[in-house]
Steps between C-alpha positions, in 0.01 A plus 500: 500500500695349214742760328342355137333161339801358471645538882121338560537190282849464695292540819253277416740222342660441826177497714381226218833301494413201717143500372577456109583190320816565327412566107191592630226701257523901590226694391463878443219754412550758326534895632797378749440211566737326217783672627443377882421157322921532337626485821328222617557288248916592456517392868303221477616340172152526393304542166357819455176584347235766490127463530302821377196552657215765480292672718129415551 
C-alpha cells in the first residue's frame, strides 16, 4: 500500500511514463483522485484538469 495520495500519484507517474505523450491532458475526480492526478501531471509535464462526476 501507498503511504498517502500523493506517494500513489508518484507511483503511478512512473508506471505511466513511457505511455504518456509529453504535455499530455491529466485528469482527476474528485474525493482523491485530484491529488493522485498532481503527481501525474508534475512528472509528466502535463495539463491538469478535473472532471466531476456523480453517481447514478
Amino acid at each position: 500500500m501507498f503511504a498517502d495520495r500523493v506517494e500513489a500519484g508518484r507511483e503511478l507517474a512512473e508506471r505511466l511514463r513511457g505511455s504518456l505523450a509529453p504535455g499530455a491532458l491529466v485528469l482527476g475526480i474528485p474525493r482523491g483522485g485530484v491529488i493522485v492526478a498532481v503527481e501525474v501531471a508534475r512528472a509528466v509535464g502535463g495539463e491538469l484538469d478535473v472532471v466531476v462526476v456523480r453517481k447514478v
